[in-house]
C-alpha positions, -999 to +999 in steps of 0.1 A: -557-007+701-527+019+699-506-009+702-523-031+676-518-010+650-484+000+656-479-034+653-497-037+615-478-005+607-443-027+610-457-058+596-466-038+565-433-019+563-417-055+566-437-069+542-435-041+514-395-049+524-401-085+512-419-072+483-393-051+472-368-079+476-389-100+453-396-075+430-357-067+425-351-105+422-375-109+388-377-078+376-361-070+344-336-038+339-368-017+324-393-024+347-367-018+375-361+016+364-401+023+363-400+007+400-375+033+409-389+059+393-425+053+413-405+058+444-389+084+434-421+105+423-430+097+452-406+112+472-412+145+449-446+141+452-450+147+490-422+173+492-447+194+469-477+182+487-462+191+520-461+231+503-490+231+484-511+207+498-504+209+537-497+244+539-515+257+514-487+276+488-492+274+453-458+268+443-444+256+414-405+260+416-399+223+428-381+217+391-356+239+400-349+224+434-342+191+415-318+207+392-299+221+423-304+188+442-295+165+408-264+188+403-254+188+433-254+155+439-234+149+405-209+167+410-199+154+445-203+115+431-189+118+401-153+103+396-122+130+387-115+113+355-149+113+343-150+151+352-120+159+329-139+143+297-172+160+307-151+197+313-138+200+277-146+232+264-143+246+298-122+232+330-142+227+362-134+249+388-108+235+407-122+230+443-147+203+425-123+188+400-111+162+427-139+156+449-159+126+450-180+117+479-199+086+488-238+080+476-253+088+512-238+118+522-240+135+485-275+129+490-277+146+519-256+177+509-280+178+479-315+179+503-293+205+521-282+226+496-315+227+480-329+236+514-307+266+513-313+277+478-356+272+495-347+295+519-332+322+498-361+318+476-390+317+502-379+347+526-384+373+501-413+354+474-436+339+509-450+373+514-468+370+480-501+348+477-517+328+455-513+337+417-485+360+421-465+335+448-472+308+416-453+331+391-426+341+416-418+307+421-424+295+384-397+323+374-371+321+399-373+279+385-367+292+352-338+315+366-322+288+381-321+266+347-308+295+329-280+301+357-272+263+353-267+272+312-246+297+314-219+286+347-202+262+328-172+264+350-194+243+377-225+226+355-207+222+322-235+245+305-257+233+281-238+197+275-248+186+311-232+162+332-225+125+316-215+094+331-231+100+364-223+070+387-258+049+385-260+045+424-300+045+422-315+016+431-348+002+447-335+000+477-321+036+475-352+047+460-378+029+476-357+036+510-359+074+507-398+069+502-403+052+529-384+079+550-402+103+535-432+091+543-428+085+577-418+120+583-446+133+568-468+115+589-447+125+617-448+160+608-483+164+600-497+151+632-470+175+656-477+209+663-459+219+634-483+200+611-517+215+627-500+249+621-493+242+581-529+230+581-544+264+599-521+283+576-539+263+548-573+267+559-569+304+571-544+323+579-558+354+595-576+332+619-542+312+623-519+344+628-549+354+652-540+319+674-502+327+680-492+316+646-465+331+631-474+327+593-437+339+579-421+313+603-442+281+589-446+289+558-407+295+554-405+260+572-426+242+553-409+257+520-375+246+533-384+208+540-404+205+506-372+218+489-350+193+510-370+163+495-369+179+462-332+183+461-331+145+471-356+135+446-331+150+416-303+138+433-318+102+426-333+110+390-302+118+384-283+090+399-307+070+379-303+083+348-268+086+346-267+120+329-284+150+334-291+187+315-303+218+322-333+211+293-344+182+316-357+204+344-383+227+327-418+233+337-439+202+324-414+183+351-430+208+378-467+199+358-461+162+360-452+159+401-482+189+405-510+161+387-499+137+407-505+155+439-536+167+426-549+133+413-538+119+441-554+143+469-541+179+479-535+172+515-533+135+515-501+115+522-519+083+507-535+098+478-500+113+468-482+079+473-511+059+454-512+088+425-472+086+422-477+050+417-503+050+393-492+080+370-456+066+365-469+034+356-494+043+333-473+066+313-453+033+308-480+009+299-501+031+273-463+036+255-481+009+234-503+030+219-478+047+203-464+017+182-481-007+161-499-033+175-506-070+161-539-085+172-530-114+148-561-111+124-559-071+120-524-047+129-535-017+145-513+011+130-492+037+163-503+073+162-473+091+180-482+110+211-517+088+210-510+074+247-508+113+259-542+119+243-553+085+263-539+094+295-557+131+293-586+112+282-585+092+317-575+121+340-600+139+330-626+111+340-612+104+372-610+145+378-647+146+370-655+120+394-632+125+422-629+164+418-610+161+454-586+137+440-588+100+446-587+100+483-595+140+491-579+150+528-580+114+538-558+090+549-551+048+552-564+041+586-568+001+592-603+007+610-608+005+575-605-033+572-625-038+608-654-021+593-653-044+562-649-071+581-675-065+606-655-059+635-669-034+651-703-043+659-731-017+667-749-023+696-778-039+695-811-020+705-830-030+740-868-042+732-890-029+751-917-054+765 
């Protein structure tokens, strides 16, 4: 049975593959950048469930790790000449003014520097809980925005960065969300995974098992920054230009609803919600323009499609307060039970 479904694991992975292929192929320009952007939300969405949901931190710093991580990742792909007409009113300093790296290991660099900015962060805020951990994390977001303002030497202030090199695509996207979501699954069923989840459910209890809480919980902060960094390091890439403005807290606010509407604690849910969200922001745009019906024009309200989409979280919160799949997870015995598979056995009659 093990078998079996390692199997159906590939054969979806190969055919999500051959959907993306297809996808790519008759897509348009726009609704390829909505594509990428699901699987990029994605990506950000599990590095801040892994925190929050798996561990149990209410964070909310992961806007700042995608500033570091988009920056980051700018800086190292973008050409020298493009650099020059970006550092007018200030030159870059001069061990970035000739660099320019390859996609794939500027991606990296980015998860890694953004790890190590996480681990600066986390050893001193971790010992907080709850509320105050939120703020700590909120602020030190905000602190790294406003360090990104004023360094213009390295970030070009408040202009931003311009003519990023669009390497971005589905398969870069889509790519990293599949890693990403294998390593989740990974992680959460090791040893390390049951520890975040003890942490989560109690920690006095967990510390009273072996667990050492500052270890884990400074673990867990460093691999949900890693995938944030990489997560701006794509939007960016994506994009093609970036600011300090862009990285504020309602980005934080948007990847936080989508693990919540999605299920704090599930890898599905998260995927599903990252999914949903993005497109949905996308399609109910229409409500903000007029629209023809042919026998009567239905005049736009800006802002209307916000109202709409509160409108429907709000529904689905009040239904599915645990989010639309709560703590659990795809499992194919799923599809046997629909289909009858397993049978229960039948009961002996007694003569």
């Amino acid at each position: 049975m093990k078998k079996q479904k390692i199997l159906l694991n590939i054969g979806a992975i190969l055919g999500f593959i051959i959907l993306l292929f297809i996808l790519n192929k008759t897509f348009d320009p726009y609704q390829k950048k909505i594509l990428n952007l699901c699987g990029i939300y994605v990506v950000l969405g599990l590095s801040m469930n892994l925190i929050n949901g798996f561990t149990g931190l209410f964070s909310l710093g992961h806007a700042g790790f995608m500033a570091v991580g988009a920056y980051t990742a700018g800086l190292l792909t973008m050409p020298p000449a493009m650099k020059e007409m970006n550092f007018f009113m200030k030159p870059i300093v001069p061990f970035l003014a000739k660099v320019e790296w390859p996609f794939l290991p500027a991606l990296l660099m980015a998860g890694v520097v953004t790890a190590l900015v996480g681990f600066l962060i986390g050893s001193p805020v971790l010992k907080l809980k709850d509320d105050y951990l939120a703020i700590a994390t909120l602020g030190f977001s905000e602190i790294i925005r406003v360090v990104f303002v004023n360094i213009q030497s390295v970030t070009n202030g408040a202009l931003g960065l311009k003519g990023l090199p669009t390497h971005t695509n589905v398969w870069w996207s889509w790519g990293t969300a599949i890693v990403t979501i294998l390593f989740m699954v990974f992680l959460i069923k090791s040893s390390y995974g049951r520890a975040f989840k003890a942490i989560r459910e109690d920690e006095i209890a967990a510390e009273a098992m072996g667990i050492s809480l500052f270890k884990h919980k400074v673990m867990s902060f460093i691999m949900g920054a890693f995938f944030a960094g990489v997560g701006g390091a794509l939007l960016g890439n994506l994009l093609g230009t970036i600011d300090p403005n862009m990285f504020r807290f309602v980005l934080t606010f948007n990847i936080l609803l989508i693990v919540v509407l999605g299920g704090i604690g599930s890898i599905t849910g998260t995927t599903i919600s990252a999914v949903v969200v993005t497109v949905a922001m996308e399609v109910l745009r229409v409500l903000d323009e007029n629209i023809n019906l042919g026998f009567v024009q239905i005049k736009g309200i800006p802002g209307m499609r916000m109202v709409i989409f509160s409108l429907l979280l709000m529904i689905v919160i009040l239904f599915y307060q645990q989010g639309l799949m709560g703590t659990n997870e795809f499992s194919w015995d799923w599809f046997s039970k629909i289909k009858g598979f397993k049978k229960t056995p039948k009961k002996e009659v007694r003569q």
